[in-house]
Z-matrix of the N, CA and C atoms (Angstrom, degrees):
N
C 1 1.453
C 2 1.521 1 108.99
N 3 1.103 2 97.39 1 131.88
C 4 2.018 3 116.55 2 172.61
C 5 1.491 4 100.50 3 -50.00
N 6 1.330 5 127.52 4 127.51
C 7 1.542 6 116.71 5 163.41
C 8 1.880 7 113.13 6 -57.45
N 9 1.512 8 111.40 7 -17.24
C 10 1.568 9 92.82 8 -175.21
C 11 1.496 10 96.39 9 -111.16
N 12 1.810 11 113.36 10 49.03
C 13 1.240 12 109.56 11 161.24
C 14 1.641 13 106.62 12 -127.23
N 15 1.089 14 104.98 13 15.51
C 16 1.512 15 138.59 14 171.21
C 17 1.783 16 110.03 15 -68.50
N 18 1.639 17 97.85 16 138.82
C 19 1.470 18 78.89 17 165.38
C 20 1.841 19 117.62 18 -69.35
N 21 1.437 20 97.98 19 -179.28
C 22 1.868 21 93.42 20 -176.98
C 23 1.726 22 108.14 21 -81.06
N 24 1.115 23 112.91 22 -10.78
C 25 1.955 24 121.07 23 -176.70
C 26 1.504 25 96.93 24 -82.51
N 27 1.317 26 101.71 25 -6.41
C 28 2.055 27 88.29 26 -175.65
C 29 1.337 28 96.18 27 -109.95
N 30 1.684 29 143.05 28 -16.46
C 31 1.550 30 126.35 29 -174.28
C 32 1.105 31 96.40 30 -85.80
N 33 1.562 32 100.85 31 147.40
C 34 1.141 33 134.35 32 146.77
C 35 1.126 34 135.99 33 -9.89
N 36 1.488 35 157.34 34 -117.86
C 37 1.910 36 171.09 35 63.03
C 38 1.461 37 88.67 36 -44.87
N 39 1.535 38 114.68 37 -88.97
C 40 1.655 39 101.27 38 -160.53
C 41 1.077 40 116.06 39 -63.22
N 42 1.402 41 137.38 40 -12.17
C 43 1.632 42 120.24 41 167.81
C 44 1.830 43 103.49 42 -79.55
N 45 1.314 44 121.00 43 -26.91
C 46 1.510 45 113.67 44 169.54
C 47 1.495 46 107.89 45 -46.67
N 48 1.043 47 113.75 46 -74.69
C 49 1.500 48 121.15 47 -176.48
C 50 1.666 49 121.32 48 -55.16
N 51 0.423 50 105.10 49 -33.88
C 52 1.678 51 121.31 50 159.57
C 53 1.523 52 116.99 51 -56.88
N 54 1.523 53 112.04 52 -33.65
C 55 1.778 54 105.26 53 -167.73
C 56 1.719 55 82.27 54 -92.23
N 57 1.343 56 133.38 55 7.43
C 58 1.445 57 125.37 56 177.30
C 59 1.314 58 105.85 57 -71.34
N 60 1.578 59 121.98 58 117.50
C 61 1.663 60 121.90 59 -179.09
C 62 1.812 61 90.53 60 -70.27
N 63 1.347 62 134.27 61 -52.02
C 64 1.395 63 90.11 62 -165.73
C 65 1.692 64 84.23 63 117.59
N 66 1.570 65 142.96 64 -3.75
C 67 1.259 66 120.36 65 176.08
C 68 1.446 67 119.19 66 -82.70
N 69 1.620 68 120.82 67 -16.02
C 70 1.479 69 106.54 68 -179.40
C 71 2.021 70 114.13 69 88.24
N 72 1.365 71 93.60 70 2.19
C 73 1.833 72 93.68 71 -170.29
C 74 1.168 73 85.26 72 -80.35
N 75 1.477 74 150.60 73 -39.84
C 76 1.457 75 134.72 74 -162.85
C 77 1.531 76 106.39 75 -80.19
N 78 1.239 77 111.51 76 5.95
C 79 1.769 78 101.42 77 -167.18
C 80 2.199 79 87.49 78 -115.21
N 81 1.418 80 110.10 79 20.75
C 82 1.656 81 106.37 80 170.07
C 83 1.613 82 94.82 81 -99.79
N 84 1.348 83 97.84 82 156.11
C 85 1.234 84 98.56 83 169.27
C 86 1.443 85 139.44 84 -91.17
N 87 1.161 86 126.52 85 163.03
C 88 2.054 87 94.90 86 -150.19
C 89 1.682 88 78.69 87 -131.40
N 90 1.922 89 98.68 88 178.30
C 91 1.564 90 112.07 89 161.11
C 92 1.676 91 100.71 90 -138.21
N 93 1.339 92 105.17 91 157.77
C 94 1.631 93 90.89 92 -168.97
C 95 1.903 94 80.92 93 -118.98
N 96 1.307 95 116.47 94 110.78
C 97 1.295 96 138.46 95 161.52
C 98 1.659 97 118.32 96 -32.42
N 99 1.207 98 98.45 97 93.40
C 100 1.653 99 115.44 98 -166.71
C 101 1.658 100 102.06 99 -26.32
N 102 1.593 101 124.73 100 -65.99
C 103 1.523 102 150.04 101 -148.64
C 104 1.399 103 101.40 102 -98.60
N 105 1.344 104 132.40 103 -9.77
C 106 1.491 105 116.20 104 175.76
C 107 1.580 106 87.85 105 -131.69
N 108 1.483 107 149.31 106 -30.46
C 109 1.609 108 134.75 107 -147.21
C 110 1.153 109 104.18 108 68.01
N 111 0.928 110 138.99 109 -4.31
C 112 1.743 111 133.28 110 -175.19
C 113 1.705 112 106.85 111 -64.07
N 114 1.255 113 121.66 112 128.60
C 115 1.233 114 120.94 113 177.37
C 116 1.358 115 102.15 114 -81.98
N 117 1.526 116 122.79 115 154.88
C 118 1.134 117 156.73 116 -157.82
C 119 1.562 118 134.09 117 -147.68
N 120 1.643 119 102.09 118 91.66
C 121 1.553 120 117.79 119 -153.78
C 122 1.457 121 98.44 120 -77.61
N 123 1.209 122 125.09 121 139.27
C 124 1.368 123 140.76 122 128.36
C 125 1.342 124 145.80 123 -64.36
N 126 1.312 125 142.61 124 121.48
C 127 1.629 126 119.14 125 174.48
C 128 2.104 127 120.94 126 -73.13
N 129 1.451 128 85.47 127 17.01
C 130 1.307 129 85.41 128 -178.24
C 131 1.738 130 114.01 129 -79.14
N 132 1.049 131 135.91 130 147.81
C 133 1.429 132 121.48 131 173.56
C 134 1.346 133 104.78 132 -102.11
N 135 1.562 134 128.47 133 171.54
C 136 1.208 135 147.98 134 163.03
C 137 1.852 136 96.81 135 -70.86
N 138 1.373 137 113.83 136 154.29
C 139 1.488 138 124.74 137 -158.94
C 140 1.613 139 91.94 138 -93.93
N 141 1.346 140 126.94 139 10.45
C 142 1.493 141 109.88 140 -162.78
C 143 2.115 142 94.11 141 -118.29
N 144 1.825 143 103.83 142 -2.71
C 145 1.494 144 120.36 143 -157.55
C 146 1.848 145 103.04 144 -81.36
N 147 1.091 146 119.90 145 116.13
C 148 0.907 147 124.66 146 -169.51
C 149 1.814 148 99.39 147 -102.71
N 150 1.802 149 114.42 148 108.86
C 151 1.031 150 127.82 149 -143.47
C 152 1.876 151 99.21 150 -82.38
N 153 1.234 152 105.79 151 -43.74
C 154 1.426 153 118.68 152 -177.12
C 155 2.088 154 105.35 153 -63.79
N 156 1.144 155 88.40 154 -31.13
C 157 2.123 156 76.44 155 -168.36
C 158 2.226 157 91.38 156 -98.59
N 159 1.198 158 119.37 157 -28.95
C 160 1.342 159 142.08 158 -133.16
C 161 1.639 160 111.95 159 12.21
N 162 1.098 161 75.64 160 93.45
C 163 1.836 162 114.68 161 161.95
C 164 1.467 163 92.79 162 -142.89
N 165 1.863 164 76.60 163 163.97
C 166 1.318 165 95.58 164 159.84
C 167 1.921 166 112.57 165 -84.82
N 168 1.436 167 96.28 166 178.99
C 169 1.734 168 97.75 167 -144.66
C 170 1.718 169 79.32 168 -112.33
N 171 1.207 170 122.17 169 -7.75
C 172 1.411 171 122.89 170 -174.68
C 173 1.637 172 129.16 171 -129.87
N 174 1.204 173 97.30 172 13.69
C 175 1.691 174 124.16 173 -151.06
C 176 1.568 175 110.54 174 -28.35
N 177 1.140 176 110.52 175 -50.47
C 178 1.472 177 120.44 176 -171.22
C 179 1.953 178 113.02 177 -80.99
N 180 1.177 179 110.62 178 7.16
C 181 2.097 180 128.58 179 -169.60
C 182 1.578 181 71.88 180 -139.12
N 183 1.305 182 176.39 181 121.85
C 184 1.062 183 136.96 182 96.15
C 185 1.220 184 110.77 183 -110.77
N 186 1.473 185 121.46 184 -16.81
C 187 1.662 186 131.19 185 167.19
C 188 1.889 187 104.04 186 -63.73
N 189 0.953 188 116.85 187 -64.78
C 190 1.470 189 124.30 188 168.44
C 191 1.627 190 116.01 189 -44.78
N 192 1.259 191 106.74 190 -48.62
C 193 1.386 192 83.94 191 -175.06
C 194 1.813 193 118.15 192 -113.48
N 195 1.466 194 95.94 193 22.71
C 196 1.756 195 124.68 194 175.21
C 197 1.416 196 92.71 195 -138.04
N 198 1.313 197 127.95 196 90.44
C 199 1.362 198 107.96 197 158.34
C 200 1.419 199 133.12 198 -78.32
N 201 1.280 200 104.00 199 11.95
C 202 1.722 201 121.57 200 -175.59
C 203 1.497 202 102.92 201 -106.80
N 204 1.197 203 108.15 202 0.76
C 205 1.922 204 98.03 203 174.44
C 206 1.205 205 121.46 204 -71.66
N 207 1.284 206 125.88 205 136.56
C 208 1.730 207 133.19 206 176.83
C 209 1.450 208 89.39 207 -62.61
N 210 1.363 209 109.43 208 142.03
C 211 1.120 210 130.99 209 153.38
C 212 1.656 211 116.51 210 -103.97
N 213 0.953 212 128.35 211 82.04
C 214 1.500 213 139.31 212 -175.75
C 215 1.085 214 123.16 213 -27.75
N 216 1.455 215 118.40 214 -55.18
C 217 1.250 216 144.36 215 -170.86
C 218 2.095 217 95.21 216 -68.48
N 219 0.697 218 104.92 217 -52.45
C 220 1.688 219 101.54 218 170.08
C 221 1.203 220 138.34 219 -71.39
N 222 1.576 221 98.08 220 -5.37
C 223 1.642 222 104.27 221 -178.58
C 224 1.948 223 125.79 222 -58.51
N 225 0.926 224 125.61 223 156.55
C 226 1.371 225 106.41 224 176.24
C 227 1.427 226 104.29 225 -99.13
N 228 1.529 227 120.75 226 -157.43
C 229 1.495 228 112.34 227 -159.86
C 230 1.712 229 106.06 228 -94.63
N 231 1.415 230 124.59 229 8.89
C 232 1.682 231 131.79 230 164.25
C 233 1.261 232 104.42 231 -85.26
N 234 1.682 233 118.73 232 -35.01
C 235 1.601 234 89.39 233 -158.37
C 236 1.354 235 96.10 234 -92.03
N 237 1.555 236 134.94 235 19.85
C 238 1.576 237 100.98 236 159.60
C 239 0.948 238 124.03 237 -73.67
N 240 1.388 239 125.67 238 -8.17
C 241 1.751 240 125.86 239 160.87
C 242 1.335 241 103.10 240 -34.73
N 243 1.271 242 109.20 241 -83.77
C 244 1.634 243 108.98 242 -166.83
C 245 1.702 244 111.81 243 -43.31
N 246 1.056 245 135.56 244 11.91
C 247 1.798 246 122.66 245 171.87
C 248 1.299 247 90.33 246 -117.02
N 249 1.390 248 132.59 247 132.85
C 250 1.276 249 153.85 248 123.59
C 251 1.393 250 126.92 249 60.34
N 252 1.033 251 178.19 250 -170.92
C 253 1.271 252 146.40 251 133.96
C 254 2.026 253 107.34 252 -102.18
N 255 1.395 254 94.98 253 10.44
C 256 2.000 255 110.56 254 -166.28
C 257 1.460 256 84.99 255 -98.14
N 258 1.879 257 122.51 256 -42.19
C 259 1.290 258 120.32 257 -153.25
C 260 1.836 259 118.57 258 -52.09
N 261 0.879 260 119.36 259 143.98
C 262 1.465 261 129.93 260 -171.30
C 263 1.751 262 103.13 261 -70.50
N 264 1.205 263 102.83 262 -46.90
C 265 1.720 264 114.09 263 -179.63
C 266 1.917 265 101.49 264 -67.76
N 267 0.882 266 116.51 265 -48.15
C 268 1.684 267 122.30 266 171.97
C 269 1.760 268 102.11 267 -58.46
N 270 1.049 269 121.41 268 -53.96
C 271 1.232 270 131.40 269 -167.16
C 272 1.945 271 111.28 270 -65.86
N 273 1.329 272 95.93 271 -64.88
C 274 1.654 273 100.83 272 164.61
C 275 1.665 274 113.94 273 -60.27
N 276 1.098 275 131.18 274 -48.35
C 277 1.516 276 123.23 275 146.67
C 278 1.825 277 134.41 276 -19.22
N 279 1.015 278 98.07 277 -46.34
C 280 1.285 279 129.47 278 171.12
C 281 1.594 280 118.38 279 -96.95
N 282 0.923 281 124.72 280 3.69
C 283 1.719 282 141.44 281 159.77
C 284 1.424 283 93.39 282 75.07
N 285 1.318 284 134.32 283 -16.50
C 286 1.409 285 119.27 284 169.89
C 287 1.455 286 125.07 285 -43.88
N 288 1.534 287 118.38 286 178.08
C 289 1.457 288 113.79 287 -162.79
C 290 1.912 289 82.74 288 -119.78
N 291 1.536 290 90.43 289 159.97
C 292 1.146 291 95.54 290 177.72
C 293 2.109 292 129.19 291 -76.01
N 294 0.959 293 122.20 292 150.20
C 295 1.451 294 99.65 293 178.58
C 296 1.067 295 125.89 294 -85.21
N 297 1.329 296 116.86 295 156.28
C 298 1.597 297 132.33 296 178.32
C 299 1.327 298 109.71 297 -41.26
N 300 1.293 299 146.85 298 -27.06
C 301 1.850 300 134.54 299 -175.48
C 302 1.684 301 80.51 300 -103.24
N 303 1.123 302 145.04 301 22.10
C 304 1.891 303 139.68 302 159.77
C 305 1.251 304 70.87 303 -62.05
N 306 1.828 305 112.85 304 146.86
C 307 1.965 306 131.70 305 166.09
C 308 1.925 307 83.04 306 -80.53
N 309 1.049 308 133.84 307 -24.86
C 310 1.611 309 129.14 308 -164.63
C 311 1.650 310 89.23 309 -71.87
N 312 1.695 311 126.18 310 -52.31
C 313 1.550 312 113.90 311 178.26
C 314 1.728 313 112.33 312 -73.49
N 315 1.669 314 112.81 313 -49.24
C 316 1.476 315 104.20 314 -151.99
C 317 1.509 316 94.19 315 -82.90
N 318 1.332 317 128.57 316 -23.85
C 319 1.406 318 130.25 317 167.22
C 320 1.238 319 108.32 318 95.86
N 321 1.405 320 128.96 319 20.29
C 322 1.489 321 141.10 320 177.93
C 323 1.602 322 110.68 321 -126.97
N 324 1.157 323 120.23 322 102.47
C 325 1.564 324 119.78 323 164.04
C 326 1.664 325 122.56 324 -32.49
N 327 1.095 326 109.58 325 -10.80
C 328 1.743 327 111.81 326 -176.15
C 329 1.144 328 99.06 327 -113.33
N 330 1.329 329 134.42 328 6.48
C 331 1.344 330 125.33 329 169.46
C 332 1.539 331 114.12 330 -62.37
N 333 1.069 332 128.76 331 -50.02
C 334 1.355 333 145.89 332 -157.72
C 335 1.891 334 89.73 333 -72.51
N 336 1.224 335 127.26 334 -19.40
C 337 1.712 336 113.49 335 -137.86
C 338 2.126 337 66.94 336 -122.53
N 339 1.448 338 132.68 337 -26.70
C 340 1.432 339 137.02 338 -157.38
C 341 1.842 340 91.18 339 -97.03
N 342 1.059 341 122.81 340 -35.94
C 343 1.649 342 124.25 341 167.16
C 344 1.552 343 112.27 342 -71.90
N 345 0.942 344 124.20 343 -4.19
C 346 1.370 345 124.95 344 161.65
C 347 2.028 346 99.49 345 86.47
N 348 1.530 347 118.91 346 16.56
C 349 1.475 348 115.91 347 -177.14
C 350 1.301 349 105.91 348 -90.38
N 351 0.844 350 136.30 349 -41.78
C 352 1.853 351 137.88 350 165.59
C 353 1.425 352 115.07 351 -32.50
N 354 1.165 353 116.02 352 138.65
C 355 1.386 354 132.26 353 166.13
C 356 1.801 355 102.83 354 -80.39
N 357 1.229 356 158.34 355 6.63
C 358 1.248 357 162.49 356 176.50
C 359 1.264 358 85.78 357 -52.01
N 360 1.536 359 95.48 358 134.76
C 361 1.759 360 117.16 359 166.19
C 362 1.775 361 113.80 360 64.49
N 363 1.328 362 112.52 361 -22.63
C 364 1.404 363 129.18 362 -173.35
C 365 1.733 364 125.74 363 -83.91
N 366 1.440 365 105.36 364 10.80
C 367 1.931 366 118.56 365 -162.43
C 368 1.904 367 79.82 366 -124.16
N 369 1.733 368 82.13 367 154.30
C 370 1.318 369 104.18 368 158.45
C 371 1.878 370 96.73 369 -113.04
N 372 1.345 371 112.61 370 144.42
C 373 1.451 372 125.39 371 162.36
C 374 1.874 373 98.22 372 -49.29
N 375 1.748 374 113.00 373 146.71
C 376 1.117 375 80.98 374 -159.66
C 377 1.759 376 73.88 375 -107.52
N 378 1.386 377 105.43 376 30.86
C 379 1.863 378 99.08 377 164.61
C 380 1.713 379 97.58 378 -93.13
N 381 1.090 380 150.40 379 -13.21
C 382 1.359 381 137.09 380 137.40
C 383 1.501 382 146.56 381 -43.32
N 384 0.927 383 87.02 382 -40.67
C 385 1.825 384 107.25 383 151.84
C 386 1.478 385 134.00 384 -91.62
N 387 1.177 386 105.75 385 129.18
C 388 1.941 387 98.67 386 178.83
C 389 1.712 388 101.21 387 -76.44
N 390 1.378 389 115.30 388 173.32
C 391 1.713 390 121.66 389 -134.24
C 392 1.987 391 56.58 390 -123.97
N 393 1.106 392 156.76 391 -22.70
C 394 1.787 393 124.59 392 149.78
C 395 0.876 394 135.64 393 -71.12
N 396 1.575 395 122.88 394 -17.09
C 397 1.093 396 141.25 395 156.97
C 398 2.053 397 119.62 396 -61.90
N 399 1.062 398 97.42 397 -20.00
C 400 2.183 399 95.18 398 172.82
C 401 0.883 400 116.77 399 -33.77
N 402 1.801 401 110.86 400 -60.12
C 403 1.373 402 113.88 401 -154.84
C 404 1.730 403 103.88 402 -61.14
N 405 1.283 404 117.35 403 -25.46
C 406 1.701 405 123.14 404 -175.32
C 407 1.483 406 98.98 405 -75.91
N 408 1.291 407 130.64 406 -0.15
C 409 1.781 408 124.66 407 176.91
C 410 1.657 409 108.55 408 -108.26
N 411 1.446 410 119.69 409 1.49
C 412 1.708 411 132.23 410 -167.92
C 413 1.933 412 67.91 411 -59.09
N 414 1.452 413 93.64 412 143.19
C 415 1.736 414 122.36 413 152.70
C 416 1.232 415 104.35 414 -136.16
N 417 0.947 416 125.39 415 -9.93
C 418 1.846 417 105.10 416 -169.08
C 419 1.268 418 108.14 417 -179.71
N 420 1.743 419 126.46 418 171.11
C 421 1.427 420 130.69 419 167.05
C 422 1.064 421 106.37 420 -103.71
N 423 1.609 422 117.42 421 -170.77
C 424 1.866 423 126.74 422 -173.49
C 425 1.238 424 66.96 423 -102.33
């Protein structure tokens, strides 16, 4: 058995980080829709999102110096709603298997960014935008 065919309570740290595809959708900034819970994507990024690799640009400071970052690994079993419905952590949550452009199956880091699931090239810095201005960047739900 694949370790990222594992539930997520049995990996490791480096197999956590590892089931990360690498798209950057958790580093947009969201609104969670008062009357439905439906999460609510932005093309804005978090200021720490490094658009060209999508990572974050600070990964290991990013609780400290984002105190609004999801921490994944702590979520309880609602908030995987709010990540993606592509995300690997939503997906293993959900006992599903991961997909074929996951770099963990096709074995290439650009897979994920060549399926068109990456946010690459697709964020505004969200120091370009004023933080009243978001709600005017909503494109989509998880």
């Amino acid at each position: 058995m694949d370790f990222w065919d594992k539930s997520l309570h049995e990996l490791n740290g480096q197999q956590w980080e590892a089931l990360c595809d690498g798209c950057g959708q958790c580093c947009r900034h969201k609104f969670e829709d008062e009357d439905t819970a439906e999460m609510l994507y932005t093309d804005v990024a978090c200021r720490l999102f490094d658009q060209q690799n999508c990572r974050c640009s600070d990964y290991p400071n990013r609780r400290r110096r984002v105190p609004e970052c999801m921490t994944i690994r702590s979520f309880h079993a609602g908030q995987y709603a709010w990540l993606p419905s592509t995300c690997a952590y939503r997906l293993r949550h959900e006992g599903k298997p991961l997909y074929d452009w996951h770099p963990l199956i096709s074995g290439t880091p650009e897979s994920v960014h060549d399926a068109g699931i990456s946010v690459r090239g697709a964020c505004v810095p969200e120091s370009e935008v004023a933080e009243d201005d978001w709600p005017d960047h909503i494109i989509g739900a998880a």
